[in-house]
NUVO-410676 format. One line per field, with one value per residue (C-alpha): residue number from 1; x, y, z. Coordinates in nm, 3 decimals, always signed. Example, Ala and Ser with C-alpha at 12.3 -4.5 7.8 and 13.67 -1.06 7.14 Angstrom:
n	c(1, 2);
px	c(+1.230, +1.367);
py	c(-0.450, -0.106);
pz	c(+0.780, +0.714);
end
This chain:
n	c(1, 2, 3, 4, 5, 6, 7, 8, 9, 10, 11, 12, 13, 14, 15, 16, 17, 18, 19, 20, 21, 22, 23, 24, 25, 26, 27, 28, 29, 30, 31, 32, 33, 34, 35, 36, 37, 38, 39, 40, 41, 42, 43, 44, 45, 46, 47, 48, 49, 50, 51, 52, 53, 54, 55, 56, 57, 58, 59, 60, 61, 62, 63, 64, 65, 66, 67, 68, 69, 70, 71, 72, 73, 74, 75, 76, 77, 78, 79, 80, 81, 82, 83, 84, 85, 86, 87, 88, 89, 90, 91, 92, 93, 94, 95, 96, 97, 98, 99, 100, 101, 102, 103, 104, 105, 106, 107, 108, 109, 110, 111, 112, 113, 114, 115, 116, 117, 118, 119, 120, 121, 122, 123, 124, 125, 126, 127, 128, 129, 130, 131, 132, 133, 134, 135, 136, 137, 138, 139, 140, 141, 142, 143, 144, 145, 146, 147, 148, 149, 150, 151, 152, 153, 154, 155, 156, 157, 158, 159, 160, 161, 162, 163, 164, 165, 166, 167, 168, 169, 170, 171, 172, 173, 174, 175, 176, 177, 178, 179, 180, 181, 182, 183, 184, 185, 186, 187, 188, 189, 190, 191, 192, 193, 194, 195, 196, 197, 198, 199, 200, 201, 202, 203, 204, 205, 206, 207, 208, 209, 210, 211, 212, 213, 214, 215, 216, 217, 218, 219, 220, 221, 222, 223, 224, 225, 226, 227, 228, 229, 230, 231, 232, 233, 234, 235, 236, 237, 238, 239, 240, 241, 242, 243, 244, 245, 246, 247, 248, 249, 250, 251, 252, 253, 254, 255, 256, 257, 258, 259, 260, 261, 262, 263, 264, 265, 266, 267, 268, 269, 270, 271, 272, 273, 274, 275, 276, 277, 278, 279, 280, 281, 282, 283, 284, 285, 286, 287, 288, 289, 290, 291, 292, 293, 294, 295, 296, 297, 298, 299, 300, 301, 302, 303);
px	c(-4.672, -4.979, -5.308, -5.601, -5.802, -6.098, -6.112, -6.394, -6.152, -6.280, -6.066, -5.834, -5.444, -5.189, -4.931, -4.614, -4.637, -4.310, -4.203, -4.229, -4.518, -4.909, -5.162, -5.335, -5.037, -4.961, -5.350, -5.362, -5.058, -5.137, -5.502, -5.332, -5.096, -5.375, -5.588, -5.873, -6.184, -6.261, -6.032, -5.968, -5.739, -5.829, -5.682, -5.393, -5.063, -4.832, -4.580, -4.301, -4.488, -4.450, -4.601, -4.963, -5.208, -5.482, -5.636, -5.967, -6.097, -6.407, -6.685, -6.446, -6.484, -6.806, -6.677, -6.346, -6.494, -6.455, -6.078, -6.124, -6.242, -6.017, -5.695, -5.368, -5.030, -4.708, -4.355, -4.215, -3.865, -3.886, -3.654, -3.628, -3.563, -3.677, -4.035, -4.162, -4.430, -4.562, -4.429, -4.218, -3.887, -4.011, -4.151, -3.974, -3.795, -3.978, -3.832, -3.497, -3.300, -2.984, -2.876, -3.108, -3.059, -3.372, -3.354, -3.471, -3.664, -3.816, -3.953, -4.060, -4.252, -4.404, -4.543, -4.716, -4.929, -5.021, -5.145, -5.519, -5.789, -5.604, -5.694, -5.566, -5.573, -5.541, -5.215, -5.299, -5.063, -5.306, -5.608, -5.885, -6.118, -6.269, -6.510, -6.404, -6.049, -5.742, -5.636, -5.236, -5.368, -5.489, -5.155, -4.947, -5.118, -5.049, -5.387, -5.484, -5.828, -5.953, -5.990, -6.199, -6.016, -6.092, -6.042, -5.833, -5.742, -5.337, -5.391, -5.016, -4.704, -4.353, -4.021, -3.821, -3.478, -3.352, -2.989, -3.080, -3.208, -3.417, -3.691, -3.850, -4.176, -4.393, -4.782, -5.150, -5.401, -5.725, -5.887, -5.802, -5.472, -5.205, -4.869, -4.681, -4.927, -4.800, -4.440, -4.482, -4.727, -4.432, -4.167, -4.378, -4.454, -4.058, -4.053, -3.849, -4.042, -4.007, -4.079, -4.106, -3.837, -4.033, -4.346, -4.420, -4.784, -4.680, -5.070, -5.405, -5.612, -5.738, -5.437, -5.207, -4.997, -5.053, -4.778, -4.771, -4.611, -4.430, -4.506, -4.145, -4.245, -4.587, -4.416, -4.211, -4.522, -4.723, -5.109, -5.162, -4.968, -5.115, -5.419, -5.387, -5.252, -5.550, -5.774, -6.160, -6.370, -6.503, -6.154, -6.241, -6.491, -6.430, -6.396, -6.628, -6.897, -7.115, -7.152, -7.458, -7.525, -7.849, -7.996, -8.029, -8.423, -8.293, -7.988, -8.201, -8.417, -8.172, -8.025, -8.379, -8.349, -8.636, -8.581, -8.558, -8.598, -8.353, -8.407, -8.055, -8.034, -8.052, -8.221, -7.981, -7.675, -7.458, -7.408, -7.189, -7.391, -7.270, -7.454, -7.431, -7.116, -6.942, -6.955, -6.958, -7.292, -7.239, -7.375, -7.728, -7.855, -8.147, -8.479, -8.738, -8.980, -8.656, -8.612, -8.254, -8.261, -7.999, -7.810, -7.479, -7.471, -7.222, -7.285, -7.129, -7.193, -6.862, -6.544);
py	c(+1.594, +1.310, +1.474, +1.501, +1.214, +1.291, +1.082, +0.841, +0.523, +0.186, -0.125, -0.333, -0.267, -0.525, -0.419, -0.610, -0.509, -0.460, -0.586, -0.393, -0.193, -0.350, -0.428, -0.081, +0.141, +0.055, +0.098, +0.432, +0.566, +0.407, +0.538, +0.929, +0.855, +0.744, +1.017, +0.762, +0.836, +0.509, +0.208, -0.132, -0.415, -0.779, -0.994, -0.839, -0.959, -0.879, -0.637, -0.910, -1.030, -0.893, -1.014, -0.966, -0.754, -0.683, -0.320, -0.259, +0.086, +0.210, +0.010, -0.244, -0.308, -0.432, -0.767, -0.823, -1.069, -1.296, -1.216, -1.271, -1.614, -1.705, -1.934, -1.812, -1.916, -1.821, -1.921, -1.933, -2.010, -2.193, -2.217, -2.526, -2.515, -2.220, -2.142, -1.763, -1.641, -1.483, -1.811, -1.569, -1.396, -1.107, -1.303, -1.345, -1.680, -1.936, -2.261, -2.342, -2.682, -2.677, -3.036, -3.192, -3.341, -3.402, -3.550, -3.439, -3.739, -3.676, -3.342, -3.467, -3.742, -3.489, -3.213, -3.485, -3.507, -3.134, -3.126, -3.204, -3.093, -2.972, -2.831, -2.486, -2.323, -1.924, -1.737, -1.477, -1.290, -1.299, -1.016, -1.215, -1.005, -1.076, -0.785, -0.536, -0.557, -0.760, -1.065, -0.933, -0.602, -0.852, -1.054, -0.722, -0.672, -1.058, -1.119, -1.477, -1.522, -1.866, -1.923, -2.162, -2.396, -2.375, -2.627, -2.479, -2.712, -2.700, -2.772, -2.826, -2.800, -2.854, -2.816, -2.629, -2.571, -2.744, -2.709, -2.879, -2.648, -2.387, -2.485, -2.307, -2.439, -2.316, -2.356, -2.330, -2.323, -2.202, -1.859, -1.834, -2.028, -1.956, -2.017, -1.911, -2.157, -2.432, -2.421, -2.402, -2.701, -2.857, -2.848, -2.935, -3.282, -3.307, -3.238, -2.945, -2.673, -2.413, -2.062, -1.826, -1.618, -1.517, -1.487, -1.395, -1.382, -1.528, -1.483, -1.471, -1.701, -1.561, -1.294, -1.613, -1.474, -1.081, -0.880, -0.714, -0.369, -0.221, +0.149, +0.314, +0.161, +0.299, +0.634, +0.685, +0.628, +0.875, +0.912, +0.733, +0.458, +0.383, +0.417, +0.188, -0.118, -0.145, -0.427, -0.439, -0.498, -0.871, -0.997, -1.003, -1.275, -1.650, -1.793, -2.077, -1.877, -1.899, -1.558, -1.452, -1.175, -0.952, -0.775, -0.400, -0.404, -0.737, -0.523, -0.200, -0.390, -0.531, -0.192, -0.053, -0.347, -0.610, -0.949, -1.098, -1.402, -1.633, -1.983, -2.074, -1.970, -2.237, -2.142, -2.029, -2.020, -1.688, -1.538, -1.298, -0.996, -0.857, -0.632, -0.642, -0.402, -0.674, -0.440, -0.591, -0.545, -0.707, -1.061, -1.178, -1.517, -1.777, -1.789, -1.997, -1.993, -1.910, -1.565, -1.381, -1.122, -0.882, -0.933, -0.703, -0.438, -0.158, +0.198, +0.251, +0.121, -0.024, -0.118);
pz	c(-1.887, -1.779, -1.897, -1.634, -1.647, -1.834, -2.198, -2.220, -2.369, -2.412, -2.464, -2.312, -2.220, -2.154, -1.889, -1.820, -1.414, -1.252, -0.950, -0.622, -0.728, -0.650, -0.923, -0.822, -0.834, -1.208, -1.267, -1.140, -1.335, -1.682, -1.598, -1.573, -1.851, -2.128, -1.888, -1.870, -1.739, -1.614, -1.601, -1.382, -1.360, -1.350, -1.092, -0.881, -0.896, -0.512, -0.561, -0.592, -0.878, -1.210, -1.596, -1.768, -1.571, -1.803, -1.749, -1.888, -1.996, -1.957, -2.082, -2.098, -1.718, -1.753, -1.876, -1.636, -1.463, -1.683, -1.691, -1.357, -1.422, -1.676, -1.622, -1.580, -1.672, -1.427, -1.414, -1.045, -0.906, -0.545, -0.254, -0.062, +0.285, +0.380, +0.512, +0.583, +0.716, +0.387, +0.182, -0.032, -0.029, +0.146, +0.461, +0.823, +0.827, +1.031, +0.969, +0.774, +0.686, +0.568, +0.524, +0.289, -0.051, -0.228, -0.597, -0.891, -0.969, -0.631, -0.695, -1.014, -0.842, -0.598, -0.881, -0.997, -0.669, -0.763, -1.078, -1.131, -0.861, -0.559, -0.204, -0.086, +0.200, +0.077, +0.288, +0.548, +0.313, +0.050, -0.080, +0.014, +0.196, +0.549, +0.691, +0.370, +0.466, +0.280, +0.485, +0.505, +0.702, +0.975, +0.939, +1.000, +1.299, +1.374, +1.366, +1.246, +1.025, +1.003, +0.602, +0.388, +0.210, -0.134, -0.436, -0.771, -1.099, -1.209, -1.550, -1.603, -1.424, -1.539, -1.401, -1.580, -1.412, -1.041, -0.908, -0.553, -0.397, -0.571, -0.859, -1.174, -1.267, -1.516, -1.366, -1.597, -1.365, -1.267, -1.139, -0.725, -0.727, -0.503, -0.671, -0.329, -0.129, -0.444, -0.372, +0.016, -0.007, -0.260, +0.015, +0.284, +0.081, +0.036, +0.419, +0.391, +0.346, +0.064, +0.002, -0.381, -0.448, -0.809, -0.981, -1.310, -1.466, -1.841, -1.997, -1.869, -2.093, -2.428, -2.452, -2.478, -2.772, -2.686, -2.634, -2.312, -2.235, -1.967, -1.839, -1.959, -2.314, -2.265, -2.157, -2.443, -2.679, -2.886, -2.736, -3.096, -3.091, -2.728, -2.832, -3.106, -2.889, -2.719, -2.791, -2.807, -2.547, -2.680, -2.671, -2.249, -2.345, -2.356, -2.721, -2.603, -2.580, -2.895, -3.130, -3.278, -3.509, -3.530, -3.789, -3.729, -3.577, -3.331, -3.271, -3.199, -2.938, -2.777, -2.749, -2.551, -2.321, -2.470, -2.545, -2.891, -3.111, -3.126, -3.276, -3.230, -2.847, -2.588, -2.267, -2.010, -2.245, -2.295, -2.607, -2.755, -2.970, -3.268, -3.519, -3.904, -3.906, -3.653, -3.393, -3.050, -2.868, -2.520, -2.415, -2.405, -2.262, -2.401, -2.229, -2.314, -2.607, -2.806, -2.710, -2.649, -2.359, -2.323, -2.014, -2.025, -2.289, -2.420, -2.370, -2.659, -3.072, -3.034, -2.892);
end
């Protein structure tokens, strides 16, 4: 039996999402099955989607943004041909061709006009939020939102597998990409037109060699050996952000909210904060005159 939620857990929890359930849905029943006080996820995956959906615990949510932030890696399979109107499998058809024959050297030729700095214009399909509500409520009402385009980086993208028709391409990219927008923008170049028929989230930068588990493995756990798969809390923070460690007065101070020295800290750089024991603090940020001022701090000694 789930407890009540009502442990005060901090740390971070790598869910393997499955598909037809949304990002919240698995949040809210691994949150009753570790009975979490507090907990959040870090970018939402559709319910088609499935793969790594990082869920932070308690003072652990004070640093998902910058899972937020971070890039993301997903493998996708594409349909050619076939455009919907929510430029996936689960769409109404708008436009099909059946009597094409595209080449693979063609669609080779064509992901290489996507990877880089690219334009998107985000689906009405999408989570975006216009007036506090998601975009798709307004598109199942048939209600059309004018949306900003936006500019996202694909760091890589490789094709994988092609049989003439449908496409698996493995995609790095940056925070606010649109992998369904990708392979509808991919057929439109081929003058087809193109839809996803799969999505799966293979890492979310810094948890690229993490295991990830799924909720029936989580399920058939001991509250132990949950507990113990949970990383720290600093393992939501960028590696390229610099560490710095304080003695016990710099690391008291900080703790009460006043700034400290810092002869190493550059003015308007972030910094990671650890105490002697290598306990994660939270992150500070230079100022002038060589002072460190605490900027986001645990509630807690440590993670």
């Amino acid at each position: 039996m789930e407890k009540t939620i009502k442990r005060d857990l901090n740390g971070i929890l790598l869910v393997n999402k499955p598909q037809g359930l949304t990002s919240n849905a698995i949040l809210q029943r691994v949150k009753r099955l570790y009975g979490a006080r507090k907990a959040g996820h870090t970018g939402s995956l559709d319910p088609l989607a499935t793969g790594m959906l990082p869920i932070c615990f308690g003072e652990a949510t004070k640093f998902s943004q910058f899972l937020l932030d971070a890039d993301k890696c997903y493998q996708a399979i594409g349909c050619l041909g076939i455009k919907t109107d929510t430029s996936d499998k689960m769409g109404v058809i708008l436009e099909e061709k059946k009597d094409f024959s595209i080449k693979m050297s063609e669609l080779e030729a064509v992901l290489s006009d996507f990877r880089g700095e690219i334009i998107q214009t985000p689906s009405m399909f999408s989570a975006l939020k216009h007036q506090g509500r998601p975009l798709y409520t307004y598109a199942r009402q048939g209600i059309e939102i004018p949306r900003k385009q936006r500019q996202v980086f694909i760091h890589s993208l490789q094709l994988d597998e092609y049989d003439g028709q449908h496409f698996k391409i493995t995609v790095v990219c940056s925070k606010g990409t649109y992998i369904r927008n990708l392979i509808e923008d991919i057929g439109d170049a081929l003058g087809v037109g193109a839809h996803m028929n799969a999505l799966h989230r293979i890492w979310t930068a810094g948890f690229n060699d993490q295991p990830m588990f799924s909720y029936e493995i989580l399920q058939n756990m001991s509250e132990e050996a949950r507990d113990n798969i949970l990383l720290p809390i600093d393992k939501a923070m960028p590696t390229d952000i610099p560490a710095i460690t304080l003695n016990d007065s710099a690391a008291h101070s900080i703790g009460q909210g006043r700034m400290v020295d810092c002869e190493q800290c550059q003015e308007n750089i972030l910094f990671r904060l650890y105490n002697e024991n290598n306990s994660f603090l939270g992150i500070g940020v230079g100022v002038a005159n060589g002072l460190l001022k605490p900027q986001r701090l645990l509630a807690v000694k440590n993670s």
